[in-house]
C-alpha positions in Angstrom: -43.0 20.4 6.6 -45.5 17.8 5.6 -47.2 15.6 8.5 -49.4 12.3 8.0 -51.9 11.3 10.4 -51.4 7.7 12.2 -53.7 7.0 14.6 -55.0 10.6 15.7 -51.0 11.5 16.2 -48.8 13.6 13.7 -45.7 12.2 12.4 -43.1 13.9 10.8 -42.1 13.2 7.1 -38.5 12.2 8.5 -39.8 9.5 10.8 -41.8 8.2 8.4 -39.1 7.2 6.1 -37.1 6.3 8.7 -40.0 3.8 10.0 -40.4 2.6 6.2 -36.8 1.7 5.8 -36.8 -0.1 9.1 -40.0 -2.1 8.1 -38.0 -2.9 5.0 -35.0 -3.8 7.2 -36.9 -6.1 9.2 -38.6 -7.9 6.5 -35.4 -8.6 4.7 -34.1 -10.0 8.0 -36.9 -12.0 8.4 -36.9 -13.7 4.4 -32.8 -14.0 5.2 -33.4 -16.1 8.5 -36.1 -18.4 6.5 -34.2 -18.9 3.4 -30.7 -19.3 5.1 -27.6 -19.6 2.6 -25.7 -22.5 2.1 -21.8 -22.3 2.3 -21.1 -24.8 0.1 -23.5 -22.8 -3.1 -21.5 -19.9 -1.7 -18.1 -21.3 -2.2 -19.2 -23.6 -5.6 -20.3 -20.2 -7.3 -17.7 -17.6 -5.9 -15.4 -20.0 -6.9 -16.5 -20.6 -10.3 -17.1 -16.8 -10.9 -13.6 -16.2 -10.1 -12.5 -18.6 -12.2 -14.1 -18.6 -15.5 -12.0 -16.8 -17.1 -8.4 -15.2 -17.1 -10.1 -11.7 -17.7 -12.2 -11.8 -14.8 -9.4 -13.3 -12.4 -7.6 -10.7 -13.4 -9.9 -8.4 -12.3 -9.9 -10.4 -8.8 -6.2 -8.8 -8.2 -4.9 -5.5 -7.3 -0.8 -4.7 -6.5 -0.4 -0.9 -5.1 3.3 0.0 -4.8 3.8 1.3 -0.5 7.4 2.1 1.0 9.3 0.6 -1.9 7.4 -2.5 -1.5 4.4 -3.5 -3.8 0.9 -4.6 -1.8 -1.2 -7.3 -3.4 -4.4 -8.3 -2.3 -8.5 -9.2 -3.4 -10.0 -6.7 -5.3 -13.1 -4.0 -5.5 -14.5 -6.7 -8.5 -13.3 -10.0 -6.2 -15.2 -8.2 -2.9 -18.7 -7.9 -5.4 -18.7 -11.6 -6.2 -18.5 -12.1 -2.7 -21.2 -10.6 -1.8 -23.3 -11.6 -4.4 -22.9 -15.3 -3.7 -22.6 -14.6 0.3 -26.0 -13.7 -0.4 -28.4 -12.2 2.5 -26.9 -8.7 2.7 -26.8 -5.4 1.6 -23.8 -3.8 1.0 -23.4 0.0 -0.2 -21.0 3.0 0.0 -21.4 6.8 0.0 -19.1 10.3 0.8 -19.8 11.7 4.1 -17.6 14.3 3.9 -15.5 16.0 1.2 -14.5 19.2 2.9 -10.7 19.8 3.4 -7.8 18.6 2.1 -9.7 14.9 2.0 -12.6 13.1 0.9 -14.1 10.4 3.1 -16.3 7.6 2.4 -17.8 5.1 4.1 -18.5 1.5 2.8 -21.0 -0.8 4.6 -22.1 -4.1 4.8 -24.5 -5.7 6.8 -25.1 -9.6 6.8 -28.9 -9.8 7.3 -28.9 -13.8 8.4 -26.4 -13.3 11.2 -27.7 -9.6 11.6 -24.2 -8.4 11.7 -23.3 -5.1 10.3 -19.6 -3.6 9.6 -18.8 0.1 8.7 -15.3 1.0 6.3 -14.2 4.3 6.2 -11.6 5.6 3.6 -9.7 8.9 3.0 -8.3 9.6 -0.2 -6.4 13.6 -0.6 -8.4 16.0 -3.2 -5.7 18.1 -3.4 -2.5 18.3 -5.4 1.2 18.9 -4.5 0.8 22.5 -4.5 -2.3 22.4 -2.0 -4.9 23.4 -4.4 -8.4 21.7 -4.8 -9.3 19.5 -7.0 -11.8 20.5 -10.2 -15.1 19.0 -9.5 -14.7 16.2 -12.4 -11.2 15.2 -10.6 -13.2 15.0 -7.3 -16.2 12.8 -8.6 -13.6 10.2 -10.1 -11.6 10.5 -6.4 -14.8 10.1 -4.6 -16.0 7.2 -6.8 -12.6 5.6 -6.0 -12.9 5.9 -2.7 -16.3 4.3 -2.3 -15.2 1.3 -4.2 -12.1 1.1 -2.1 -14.2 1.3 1.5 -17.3 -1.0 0.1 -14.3 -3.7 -1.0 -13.0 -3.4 2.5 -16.3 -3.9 4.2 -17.6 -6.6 2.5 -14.2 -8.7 3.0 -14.2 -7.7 6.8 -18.2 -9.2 6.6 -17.0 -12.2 5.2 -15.0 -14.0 6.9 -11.4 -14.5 5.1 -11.6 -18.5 5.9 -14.4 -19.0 3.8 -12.9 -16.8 0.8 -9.3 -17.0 1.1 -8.6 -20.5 -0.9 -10.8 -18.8 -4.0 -8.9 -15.8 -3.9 -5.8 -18.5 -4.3 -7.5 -19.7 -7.3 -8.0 -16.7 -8.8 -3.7 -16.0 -8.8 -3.8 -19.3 -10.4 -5.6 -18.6 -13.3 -3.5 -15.6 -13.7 -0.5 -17.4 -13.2 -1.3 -20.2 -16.1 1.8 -22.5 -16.4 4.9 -22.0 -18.5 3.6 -23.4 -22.2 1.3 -19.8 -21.6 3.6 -17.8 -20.1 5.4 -16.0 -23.2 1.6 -15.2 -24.2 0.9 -13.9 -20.8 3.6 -11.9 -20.6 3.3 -10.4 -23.7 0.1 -9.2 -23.1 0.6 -8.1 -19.6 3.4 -5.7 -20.8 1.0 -4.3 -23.8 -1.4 -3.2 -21.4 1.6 -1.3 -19.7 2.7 -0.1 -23.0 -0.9 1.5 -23.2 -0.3 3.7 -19.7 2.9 5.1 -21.0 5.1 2.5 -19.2 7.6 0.7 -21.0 9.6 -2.7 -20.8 12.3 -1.5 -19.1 10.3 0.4 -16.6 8.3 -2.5 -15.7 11.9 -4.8 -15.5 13.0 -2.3 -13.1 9.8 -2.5 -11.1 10.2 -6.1 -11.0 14.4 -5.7 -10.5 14.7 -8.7 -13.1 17.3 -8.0 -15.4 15.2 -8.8 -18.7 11.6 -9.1 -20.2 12.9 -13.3 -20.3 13.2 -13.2 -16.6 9.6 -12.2 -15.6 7.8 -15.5 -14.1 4.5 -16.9 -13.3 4.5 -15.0 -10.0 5.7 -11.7 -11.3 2.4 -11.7 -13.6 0.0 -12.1 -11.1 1.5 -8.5 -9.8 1.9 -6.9 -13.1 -2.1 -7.7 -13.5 -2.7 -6.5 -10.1 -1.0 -3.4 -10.9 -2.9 -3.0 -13.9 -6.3 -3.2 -12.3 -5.4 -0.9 -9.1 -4.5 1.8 -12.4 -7.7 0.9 -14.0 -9.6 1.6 -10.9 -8.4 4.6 -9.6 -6.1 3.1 -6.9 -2.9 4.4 -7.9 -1.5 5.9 -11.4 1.3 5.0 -14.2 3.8 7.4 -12.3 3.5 6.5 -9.1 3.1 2.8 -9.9 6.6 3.2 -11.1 8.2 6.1 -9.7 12.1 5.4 -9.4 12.9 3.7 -6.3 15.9 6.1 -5.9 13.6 9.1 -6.3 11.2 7.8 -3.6 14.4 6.6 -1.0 15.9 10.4 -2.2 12.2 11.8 -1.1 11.8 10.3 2.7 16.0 10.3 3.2 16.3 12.7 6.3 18.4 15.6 6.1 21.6 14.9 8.1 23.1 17.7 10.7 26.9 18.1 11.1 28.5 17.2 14.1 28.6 20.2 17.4 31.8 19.5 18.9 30.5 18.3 21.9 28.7 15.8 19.9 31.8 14.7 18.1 34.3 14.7 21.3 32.1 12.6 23.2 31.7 10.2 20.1 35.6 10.1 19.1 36.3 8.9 22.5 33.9 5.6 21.8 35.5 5.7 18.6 39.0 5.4 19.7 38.3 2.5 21.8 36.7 0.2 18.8 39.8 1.2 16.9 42.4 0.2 19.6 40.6 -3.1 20.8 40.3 -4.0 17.0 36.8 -4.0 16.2 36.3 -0.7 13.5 38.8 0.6 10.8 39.3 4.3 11.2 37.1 4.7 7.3 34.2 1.8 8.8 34.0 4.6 11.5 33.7 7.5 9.0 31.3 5.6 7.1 29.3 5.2 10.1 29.6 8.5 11.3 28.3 9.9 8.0 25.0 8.0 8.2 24.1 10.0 11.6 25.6 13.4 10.9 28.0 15.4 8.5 31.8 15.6 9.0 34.1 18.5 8.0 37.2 18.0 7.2 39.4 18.5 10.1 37.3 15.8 11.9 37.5 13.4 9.2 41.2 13.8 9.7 41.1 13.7 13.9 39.4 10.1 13.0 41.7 9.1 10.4 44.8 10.1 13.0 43.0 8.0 15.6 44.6 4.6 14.0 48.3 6.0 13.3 50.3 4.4 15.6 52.1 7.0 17.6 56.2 7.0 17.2 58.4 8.3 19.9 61.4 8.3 17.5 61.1 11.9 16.3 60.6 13.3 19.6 63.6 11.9 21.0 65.9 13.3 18.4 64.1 16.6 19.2 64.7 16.0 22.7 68.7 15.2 22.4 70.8 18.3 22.6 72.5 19.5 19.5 76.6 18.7 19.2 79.1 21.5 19.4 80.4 22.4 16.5 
């Protein structure tokens, strides 16, 4: 290992780039605290950036699908012109580990004025359904994905979300247009689907509009979101629009059927709602099913449980027979 001389001592080549980078720290602190920013340029060119065009708001958007819901917030291209009109930072992203079943990164960014520094860290899986790795070019793109995704989220945790939040507003906006552009909009919103594979119907269903006519201003700024979180490496086509059935099918518990201690200690609660009124003896079945499985014998012991009970048979069993 190499050593340089300072001042009759030997230093190590490690501490001397650790003592560079820390000079170079401290001097970009030092120009940040004498040219402080101004949050008013900040907001007048964020805010212009975002809005110059409907491609680059577009770009400002992402919409991930979680739980049968769809996310939409700021994207990785929204958080960079953030930071480049916060100014007075630096900002950056790298893997720190990739062994496993997951890749990690970590995004940082560090507001030199205010000397405040905030550390991201995101996991994305390098492995398919069957459990086996990745190929290498699979894992650069997931690894790439993931330091945009960590960077994005430490940047907008740097800046505050008051001074950014109206801006990302205006961004939808632009997306949005107004109705004498919406036919346009839509059009070409469902093109860039059409180029993924995805087609009109798919993307009604996603929406759960009942036609292409229905999808509004509001439904577009999701549609462009989803298109960007493809684009980036987010999320893909399928899983984007993977049938909500399939999904619901996928996390649906497997029910148990009922031990008969279970179901004799239930069909005495059971009997009760039945006689005071409250339950029909199929809302109980229905019910029942949504917990456990029924055979058939106690789907029949419930359905008995709201016969009304006759005594009339029983007492022409009980009279003695007539002599012939």
């Amino acid at each position: 290992m190499n050593d340089t001389t300072r001042e009759g001592q030997l230093v190590p080549e490690e501490g001397m780039a650790a003592m560079i980078s820390r000079s170079e720290i401290e001097q970009q602190i030092s120009t940040a605290r004498r040219f402080p920013r101004s949050l008013k340029r900040f907001r007048d060119e964020s805010m212009q950036m975002v809005t110059l065009s409907e491609s680059i708001a577009e770009q400002c958007v992402y919409a991930l699908p979680r739980d049968g819901k769809t996310i939409e917030g700021p994207s990785a291209r929204f958080a960079e012109v953030v930071a480049s009109a916060w100014g007075n930072n630096r900002a950056g992203a790298r893997v720190i580990d990739d062994r496993g079943d997951f890749i990690i990164a970590q995004g940082v960014f560090h507001d030199l004025e205010r000397n405040v520094a905030i550390t991201y860290e995101v996991q994305r899986r390098i492995v398919d359904k069957r459990g086996n790795r990745f190929k290498a070019d699979m894992i650069g793109v997931t690894a790439n994905a993931a330091c945009s995704i960590a960077l994005r989220n430490a940047v907008l945790k740097g800046v505050p979300k008051a001074f950014w939040e109206d801006i990302y507003s205006a961004a939808r906006k632009v997306i949005m247009g107004d109705i004498q552009t919406l036919a346009n909009r839509r059009a070409n919103a469902l093109e860039g689907f059409r180029r993924f594979g995805i087609s009109s119907e798919q993307v009604c269903a996603k929406l759960e509009v009942a036609g292409v006519e229905d999808i509004g201003l509001e439904h577009l700024v999701l549609l462009r979101g989803m298109l960007t979180a493809i684009k980036d490496g987010d999320t893909t086509p399928e899983d984007a629009f993977a049938a909500p059935a399939d999904a619901a099918a996928a996390a649906k518990p497997e029910l148990k059927p009922y031990t008969e201690e279970a179901f004799g200690k239930a069909i005495v609660a059971w009997e009760k709602a039945i006689s005071e009124g409250k339950k029909t003896p199929d809302e109980i079945i229905t019910l029942a099913r949504t917990k456990g499985t029924l055979t058939d014998a106690q789907v029949e012991s419930i359905r008995n449980l709201g016969k009304p009970v006759s005594f009339a048979d029983d007492e022409q069993d009980a009279q003695p027979e007539a002599s012939a």
